[in-house]
N, C-alpha and C positions, 0 to 999 in steps of 0.2 A: 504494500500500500504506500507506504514511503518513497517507491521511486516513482507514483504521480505528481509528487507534490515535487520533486529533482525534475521531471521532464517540463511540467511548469514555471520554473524557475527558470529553465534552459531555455524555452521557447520566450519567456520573457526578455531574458537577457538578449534575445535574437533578432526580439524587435526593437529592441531602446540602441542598439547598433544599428540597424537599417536606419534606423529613422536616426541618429547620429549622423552616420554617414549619406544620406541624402541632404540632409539642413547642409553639414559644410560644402558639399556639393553647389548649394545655391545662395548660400553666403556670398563668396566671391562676386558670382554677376548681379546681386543685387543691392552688394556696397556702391560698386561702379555706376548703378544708376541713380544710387540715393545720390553719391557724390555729383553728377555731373546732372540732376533735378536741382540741387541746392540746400536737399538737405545733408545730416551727419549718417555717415555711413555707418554708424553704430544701430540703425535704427534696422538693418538687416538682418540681424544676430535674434530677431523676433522669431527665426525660423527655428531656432533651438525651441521654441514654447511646443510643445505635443498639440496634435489635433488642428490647434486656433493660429499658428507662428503664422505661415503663410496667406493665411485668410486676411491676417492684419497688416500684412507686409502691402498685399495687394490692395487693402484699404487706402492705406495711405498715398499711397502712388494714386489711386482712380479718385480720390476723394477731396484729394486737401490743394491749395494751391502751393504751386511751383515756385520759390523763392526765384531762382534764376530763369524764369517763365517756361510757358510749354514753347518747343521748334515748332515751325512749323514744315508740310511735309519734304520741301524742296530746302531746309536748311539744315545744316551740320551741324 
């Protein structure tokens, strides 16, 4: 009975690494865009939160305005 409760623990530990290794995955490209929106590219590392990071990441970005404005499609 014991080793249900080892296989759960295992398969936990299985997903708090996926899901680790996915956030830093998307960390990087979306420091870069906080950065060059105009905000602190601290505000990416919201992808570490379980479940909500990326929901809030994408919040902000569709939501709030742009310090350094939105381009437009023909500018760089």
């Amino acid at each position: 009975m014991a080793w249900i409760l080892g296989l759960g623990s295992f398969l936990l530990l299985g997903i708090l690494m996926l899901h680790l290794l996915v956030a830093l995955v998307l960390i990087i490209p979306t420091w870069r865009i906080f950065v060059r929106a105009g905000f602190s590219g601290a505000l990416s590392l919201f992808h570490l939160v379980p479940l909500i990071g990326s929901f809030i990441v994408m919040a902000v970005l569709a939501f709030s305005t742009w310090p350094n404005g939105e381009a437009s499609p023909g500018q760089r």
